[in-house]
One Martini backbone bead per residue (centre of mass of N, CA, C, O) as a GRO file, in nm:
protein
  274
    1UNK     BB    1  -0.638   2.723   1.549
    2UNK     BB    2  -0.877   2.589   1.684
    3UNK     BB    3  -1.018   2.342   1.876
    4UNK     BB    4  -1.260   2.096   1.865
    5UNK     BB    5  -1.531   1.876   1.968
    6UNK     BB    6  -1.700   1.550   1.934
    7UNK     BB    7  -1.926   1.356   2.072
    8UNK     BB    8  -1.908   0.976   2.023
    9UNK     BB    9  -1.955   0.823   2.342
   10UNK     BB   10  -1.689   0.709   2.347
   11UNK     BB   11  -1.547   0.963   2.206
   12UNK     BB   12  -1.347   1.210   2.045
   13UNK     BB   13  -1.333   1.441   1.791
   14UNK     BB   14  -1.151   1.617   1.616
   15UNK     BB   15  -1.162   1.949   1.504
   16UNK     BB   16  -1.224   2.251   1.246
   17UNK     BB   17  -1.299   2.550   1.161
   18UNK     BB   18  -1.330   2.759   0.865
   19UNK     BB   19  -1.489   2.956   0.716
   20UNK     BB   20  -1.747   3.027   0.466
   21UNK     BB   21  -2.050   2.858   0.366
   22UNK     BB   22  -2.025   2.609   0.215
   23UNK     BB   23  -1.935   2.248   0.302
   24UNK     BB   24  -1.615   2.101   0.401
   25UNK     BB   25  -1.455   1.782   0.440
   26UNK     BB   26  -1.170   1.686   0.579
   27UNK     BB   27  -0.971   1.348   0.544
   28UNK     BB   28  -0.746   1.151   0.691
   29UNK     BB   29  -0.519   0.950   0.695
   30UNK     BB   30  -0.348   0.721   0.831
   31UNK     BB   31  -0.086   0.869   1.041
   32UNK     BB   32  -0.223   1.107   1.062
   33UNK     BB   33  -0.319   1.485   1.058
   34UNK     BB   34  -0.518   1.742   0.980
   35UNK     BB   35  -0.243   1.904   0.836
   36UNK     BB   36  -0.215   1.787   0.559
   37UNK     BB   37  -0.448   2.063   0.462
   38UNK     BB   38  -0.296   2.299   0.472
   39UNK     BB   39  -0.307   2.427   0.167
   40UNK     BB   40  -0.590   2.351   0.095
   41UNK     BB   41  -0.799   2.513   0.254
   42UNK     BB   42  -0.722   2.828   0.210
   43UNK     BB   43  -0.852   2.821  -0.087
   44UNK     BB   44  -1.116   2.680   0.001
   45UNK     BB   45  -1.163   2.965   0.112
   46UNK     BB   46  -1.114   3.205  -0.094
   47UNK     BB   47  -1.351   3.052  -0.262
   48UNK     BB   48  -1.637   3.009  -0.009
   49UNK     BB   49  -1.563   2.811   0.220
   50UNK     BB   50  -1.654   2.599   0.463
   51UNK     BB   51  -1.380   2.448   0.651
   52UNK     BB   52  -1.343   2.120   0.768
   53UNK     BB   53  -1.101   1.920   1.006
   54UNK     BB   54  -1.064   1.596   1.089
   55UNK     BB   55  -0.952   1.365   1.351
   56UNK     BB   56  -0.882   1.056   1.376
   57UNK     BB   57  -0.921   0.789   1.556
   58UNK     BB   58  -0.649   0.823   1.792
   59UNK     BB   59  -0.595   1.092   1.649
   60UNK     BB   60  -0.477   1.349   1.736
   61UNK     BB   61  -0.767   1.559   1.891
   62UNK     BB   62  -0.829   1.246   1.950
   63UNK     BB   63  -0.959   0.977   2.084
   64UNK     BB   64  -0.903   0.606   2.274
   65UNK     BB   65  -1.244   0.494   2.311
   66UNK     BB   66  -1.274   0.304   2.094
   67UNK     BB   67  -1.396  -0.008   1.929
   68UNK     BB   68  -1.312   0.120   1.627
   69UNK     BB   69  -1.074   0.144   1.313
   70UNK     BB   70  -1.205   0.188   1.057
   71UNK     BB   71  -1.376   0.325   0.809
   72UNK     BB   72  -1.666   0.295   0.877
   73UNK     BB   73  -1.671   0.453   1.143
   74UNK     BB   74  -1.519   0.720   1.006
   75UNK     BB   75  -1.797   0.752   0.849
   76UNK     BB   76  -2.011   0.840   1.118
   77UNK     BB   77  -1.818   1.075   1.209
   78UNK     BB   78  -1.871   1.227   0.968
   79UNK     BB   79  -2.138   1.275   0.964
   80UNK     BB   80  -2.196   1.399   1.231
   81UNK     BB   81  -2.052   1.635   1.130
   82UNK     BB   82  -2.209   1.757   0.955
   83UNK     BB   83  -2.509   1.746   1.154
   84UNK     BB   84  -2.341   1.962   1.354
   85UNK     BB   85  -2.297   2.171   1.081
   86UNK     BB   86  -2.594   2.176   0.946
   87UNK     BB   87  -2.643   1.874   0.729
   88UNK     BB   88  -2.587   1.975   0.491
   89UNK     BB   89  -2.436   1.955   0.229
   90UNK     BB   90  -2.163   1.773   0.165
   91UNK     BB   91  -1.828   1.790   0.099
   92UNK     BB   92  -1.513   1.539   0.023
   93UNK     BB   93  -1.211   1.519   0.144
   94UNK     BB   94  -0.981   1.285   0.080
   95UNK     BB   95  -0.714   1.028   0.221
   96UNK     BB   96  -0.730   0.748   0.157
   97UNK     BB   97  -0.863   0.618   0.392
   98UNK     BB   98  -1.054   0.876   0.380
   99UNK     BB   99  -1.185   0.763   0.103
  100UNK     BB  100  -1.359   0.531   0.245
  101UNK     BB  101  -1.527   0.693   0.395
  102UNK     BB  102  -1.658   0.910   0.193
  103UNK     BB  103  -1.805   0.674   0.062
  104UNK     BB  104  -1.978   0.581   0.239
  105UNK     BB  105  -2.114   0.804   0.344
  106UNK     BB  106  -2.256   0.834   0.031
  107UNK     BB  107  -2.408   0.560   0.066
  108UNK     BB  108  -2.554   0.596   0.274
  109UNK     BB  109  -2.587   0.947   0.215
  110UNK     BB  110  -2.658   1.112  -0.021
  111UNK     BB  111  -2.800   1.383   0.055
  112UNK     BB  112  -2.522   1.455   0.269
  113UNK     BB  113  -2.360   1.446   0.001
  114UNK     BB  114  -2.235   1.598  -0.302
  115UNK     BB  115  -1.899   1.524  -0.296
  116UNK     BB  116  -1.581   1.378  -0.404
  117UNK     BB  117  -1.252   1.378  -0.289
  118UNK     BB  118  -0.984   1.147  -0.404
  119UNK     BB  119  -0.680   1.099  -0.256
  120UNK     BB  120  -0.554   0.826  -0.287
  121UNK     BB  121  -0.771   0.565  -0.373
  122UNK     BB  122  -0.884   0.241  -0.232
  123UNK     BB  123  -1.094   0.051  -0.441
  124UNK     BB  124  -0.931  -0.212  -0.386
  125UNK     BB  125  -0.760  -0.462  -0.320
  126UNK     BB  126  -0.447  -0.411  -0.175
  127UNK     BB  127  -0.126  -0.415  -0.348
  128UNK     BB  128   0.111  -0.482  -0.160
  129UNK     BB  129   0.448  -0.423  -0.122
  130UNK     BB  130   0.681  -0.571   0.024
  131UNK     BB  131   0.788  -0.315   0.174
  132UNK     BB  132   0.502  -0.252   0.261
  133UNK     BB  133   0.491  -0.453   0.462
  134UNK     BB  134   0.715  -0.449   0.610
  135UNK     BB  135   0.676  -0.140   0.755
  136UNK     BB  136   0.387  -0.216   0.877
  137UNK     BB  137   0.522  -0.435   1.076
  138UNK     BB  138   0.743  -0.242   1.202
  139UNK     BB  139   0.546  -0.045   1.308
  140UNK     BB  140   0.414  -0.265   1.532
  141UNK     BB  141   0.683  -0.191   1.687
  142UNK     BB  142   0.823  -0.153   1.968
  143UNK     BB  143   1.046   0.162   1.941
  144UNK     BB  144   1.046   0.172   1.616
  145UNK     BB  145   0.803   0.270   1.479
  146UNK     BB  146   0.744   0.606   1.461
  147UNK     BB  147   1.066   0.597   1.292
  148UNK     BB  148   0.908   0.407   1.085
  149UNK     BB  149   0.718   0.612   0.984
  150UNK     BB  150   0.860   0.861   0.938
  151UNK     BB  151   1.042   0.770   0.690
  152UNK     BB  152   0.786   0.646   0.501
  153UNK     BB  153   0.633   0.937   0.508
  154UNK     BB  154   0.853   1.058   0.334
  155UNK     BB  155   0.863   0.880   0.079
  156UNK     BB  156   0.587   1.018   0.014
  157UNK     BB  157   0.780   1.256  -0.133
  158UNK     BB  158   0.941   1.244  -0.460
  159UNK     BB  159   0.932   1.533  -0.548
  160UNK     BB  160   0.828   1.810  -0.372
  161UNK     BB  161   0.864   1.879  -0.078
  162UNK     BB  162   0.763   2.052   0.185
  163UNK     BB  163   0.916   2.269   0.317
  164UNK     BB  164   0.747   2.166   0.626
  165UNK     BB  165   0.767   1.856   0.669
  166UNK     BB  166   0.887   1.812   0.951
  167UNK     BB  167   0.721   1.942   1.100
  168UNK     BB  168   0.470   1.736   1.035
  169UNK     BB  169   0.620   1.540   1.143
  170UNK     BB  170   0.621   1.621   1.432
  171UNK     BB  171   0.295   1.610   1.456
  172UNK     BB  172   0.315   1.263   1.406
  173UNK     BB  173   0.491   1.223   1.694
  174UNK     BB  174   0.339   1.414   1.871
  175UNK     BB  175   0.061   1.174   1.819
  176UNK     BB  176   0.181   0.916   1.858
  177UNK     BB  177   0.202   0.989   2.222
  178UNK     BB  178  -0.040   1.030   2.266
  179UNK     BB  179  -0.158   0.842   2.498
  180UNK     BB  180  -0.320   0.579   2.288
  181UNK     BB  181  -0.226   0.637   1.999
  182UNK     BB  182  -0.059   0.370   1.894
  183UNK     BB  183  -0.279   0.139   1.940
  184UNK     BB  184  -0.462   0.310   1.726
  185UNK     BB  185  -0.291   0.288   1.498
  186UNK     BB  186  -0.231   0.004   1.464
  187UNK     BB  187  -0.575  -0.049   1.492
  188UNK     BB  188  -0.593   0.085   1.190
  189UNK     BB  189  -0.387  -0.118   1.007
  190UNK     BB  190  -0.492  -0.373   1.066
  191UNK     BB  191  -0.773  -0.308   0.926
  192UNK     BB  192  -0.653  -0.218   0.628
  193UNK     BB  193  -0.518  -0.513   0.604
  194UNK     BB  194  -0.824  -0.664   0.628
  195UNK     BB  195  -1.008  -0.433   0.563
  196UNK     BB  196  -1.212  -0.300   0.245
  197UNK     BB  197  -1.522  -0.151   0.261
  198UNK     BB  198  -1.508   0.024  -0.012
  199UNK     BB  199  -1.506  -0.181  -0.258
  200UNK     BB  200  -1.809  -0.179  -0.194
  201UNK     BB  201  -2.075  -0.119  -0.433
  202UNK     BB  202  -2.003   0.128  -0.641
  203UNK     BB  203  -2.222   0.144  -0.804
  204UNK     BB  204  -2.392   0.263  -0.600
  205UNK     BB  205  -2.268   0.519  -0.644
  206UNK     BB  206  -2.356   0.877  -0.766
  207UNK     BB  207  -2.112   1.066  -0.670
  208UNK     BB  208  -1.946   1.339  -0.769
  209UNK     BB  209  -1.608   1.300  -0.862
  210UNK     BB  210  -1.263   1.286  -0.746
  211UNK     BB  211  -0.933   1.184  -0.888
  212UNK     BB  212  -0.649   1.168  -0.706
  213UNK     BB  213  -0.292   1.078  -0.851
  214UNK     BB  214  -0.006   1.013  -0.814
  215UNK     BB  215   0.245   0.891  -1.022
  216UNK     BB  216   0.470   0.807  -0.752
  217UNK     BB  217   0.280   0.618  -0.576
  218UNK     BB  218   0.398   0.370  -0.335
  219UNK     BB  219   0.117   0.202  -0.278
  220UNK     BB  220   0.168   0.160  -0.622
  221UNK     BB  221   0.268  -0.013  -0.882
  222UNK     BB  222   0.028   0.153  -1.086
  223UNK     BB  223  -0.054   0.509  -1.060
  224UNK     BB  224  -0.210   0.557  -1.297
  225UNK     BB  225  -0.375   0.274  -1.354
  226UNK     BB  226  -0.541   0.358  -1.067
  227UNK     BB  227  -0.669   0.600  -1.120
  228UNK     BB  228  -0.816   0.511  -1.361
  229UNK     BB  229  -0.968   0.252  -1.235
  230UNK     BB  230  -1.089   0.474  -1.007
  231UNK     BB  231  -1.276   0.645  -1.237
  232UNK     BB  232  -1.402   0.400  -1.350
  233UNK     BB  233  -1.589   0.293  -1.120
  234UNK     BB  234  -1.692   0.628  -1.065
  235UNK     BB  235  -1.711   0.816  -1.277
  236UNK     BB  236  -1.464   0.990  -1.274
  237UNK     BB  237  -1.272   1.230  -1.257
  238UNK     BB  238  -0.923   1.314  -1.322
  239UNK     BB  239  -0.615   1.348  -1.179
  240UNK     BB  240  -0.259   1.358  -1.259
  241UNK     BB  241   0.061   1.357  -1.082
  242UNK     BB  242   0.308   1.452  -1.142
  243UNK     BB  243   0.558   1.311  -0.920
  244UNK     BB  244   0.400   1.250  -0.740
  245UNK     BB  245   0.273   1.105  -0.439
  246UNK     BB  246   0.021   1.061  -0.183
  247UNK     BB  247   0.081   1.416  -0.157
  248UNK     BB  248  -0.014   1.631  -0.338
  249UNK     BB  249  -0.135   1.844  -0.169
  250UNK     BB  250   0.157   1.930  -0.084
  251UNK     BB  251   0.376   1.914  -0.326
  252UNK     BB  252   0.119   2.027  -0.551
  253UNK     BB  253  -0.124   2.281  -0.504
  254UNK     BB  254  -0.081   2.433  -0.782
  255UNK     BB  255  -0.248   2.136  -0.924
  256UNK     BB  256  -0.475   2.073  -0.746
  257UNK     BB  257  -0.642   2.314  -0.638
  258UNK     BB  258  -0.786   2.415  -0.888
  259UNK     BB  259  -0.911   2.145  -0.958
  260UNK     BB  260  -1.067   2.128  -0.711
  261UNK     BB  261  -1.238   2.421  -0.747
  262UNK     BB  262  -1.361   2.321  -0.964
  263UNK     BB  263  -1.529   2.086  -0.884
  264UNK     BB  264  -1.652   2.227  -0.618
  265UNK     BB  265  -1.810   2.464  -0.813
  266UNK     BB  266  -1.958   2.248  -0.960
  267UNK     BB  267  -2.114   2.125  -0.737
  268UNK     BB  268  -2.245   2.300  -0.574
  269UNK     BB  269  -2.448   2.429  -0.838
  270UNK     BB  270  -2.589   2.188  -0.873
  271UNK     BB  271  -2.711   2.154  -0.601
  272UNK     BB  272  -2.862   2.414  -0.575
  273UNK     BB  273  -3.051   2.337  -0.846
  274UNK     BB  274  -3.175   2.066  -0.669
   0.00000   0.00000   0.00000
C-alpha cells in the first residue's frame, strides 16, 4: 500500500487508493491512523468499490500546517479528497470523529456524498464518563500521554480484539512522534472537547445513512441507546454489534462487513438509478 499527498494548502492530507469501481472513502476517528479499516478495505475491494482511506491532520502521513483541527476542517479535506478522485459521488465510512467530518461533508455537498456508514458516531454533545475525562486531560500531557492514549485505545476493544492490535497500536505511537503530531493531536482533542459541529441542523441531512455501534463502546453511557437515538435522529438504519466497544470493525469485520457491504450496494445501486 503506497501513501499518495493532497496538497490542501495549509499541509498535505495523507491517503491510499486501492480497488476498482464506485469510490468510497474511509475516515478514521482522533488518535489513529486510516490503517484501522484494515479489516474493512479488503471487503468493500472484494465487492467492487475503489476505497480511498485518509489520514486526519496532523496525524498518520498527514502533515501539522493547518490552521484548524476540527471536525469541519476534515470535511473540507473529505470533500476536496473525493473532487481529487473524480468528483465522486462517494459513499463515506467514518468512525468516531470522522464520522462528524462525513456529516458535514454531506450537508454541505449532497450531491457528492452518496451514503454514510457511521461507526460510533457523536450526535449529540458527548457526554464524557469522569474517567473519559480524566484520560482526555492526561492524554494531554507530556511525557506520558502517548503511553495513556496507547493504554486507554486498548480499552475500547473489550470483547475480541484483532490479532494484530499491539502492532496497530504500535502505528499509532509512531505517528504521534512523528513531526509535529502530538500538538495536532492535542489540538484535536481539545476541538472535540470544545465544540462538536456534527450536532447541528441535522434534520437537514437526506443522505442514506448506516449507524454501526458496539454495545460495549465506553464512550457512551448506554451504547444501545445512543445508537438507537442516533439512527433516530438521522432516519437510518442501525446495527448494534454486541460485545464490541468502539472499534467494531476491527474486533468483529465478520458482523460489521455484511451488513455494510449490504448497505453500500444497495446505496450504490440507488444513486445509479437517480
Amino acid at each position: 500500500m503506497s501513501t499518495l499527498h493532497l496538497d490542501r494548502g495549509q499541509g498535505r492530507i495523507g491517503y491510499d487508493v486501492q480497488g476498482e469501481g464506485p469510490l468510497v472513502v474511509c475516515v478514521p476517528g482522533m488518535g489513529d491512523v486510516r490503517s484501522v479499516f484494515r479489516f474493512t478495505v479488503p471487503a468493500l475491494r472484494a465487492a467492487g468499490y475503489r476505497v480511498a482511506t485518509m489520514d486526519l491532520r496532523g496525524h498518520g502521513d498527514s502533515s501539522d500546517d493547518f490552521d484548524r483541527y476540527d471536525d469541519t476542517g476534515i470535511a473540507t479535506d473529505l470533500l476536496a479528497l473525493v473532487d481529487h478522485l473524480g468528483g465522486g459521488p462517494a459513499l463515506v465510512v467514518g468512525h468516531s470523529l470522522g464520522t462528524g467530518a462525513g456529516i458535514l461533508a454531506a450537508l454541505a455537498e449532497p450531491t457528492r456524498i452518496s451514503g454514510l456508514v457511521l461507526i460510533g458516531p457523536f450526535v449529540r454533545e458527548p457526554d464524557f464518563s469522569p474517567l473519559a475525562r480524566l484520560a482526555y486531560r492526561l492524554m494531554l500531557l507530556r511525557p506520558w500521554g502517548p503511553a495513556v492514549w496507547a493504554g486507554y485505545y486498548r480499552r475500547f476493544h473489550p470483547g475480541r480484539p484483532p490479532a494484530d492490535l499491539a502492532e496497530h497500536q504500535a502505528r499509532i505511537r509512531r505517528s504521534l512522534g512523528t513531526g509535529d503530531h502530538w500538538r495536532s493531536f492535542v489540538r484535536t482533542v481539545r476541538a472535540v472537547m470544545r465544540d462538536r459541529a456534527s450536532v447541528r441542523e441535522l434534520t437537514e441531512l437526506h443522505t442514506p445513512t448506516l449507524v454501526v455501534m458496539g454495545e460495549k463502546d465506553a464512550d457512551f453511557p448506554d451504547p444501545p441507546a445512543e445508537g438507537r437515538y442516533a439512527a433516530a435522529r438521522l432516519r437510518a438504519d442501525l446495527l448494534l454489534v454486541p460485545e464490541a466497544g468502539h472499534y467494531p470493525m476491527a474486533e468483529y469485520p465478520e458482523v460489521v462487513n455484511p451488513a455494510l457491504i449490504r448497505f453500500v450496494d444497495r446505496v450504490t445501486a440507488a444513486a445509479a438509478l437517480s
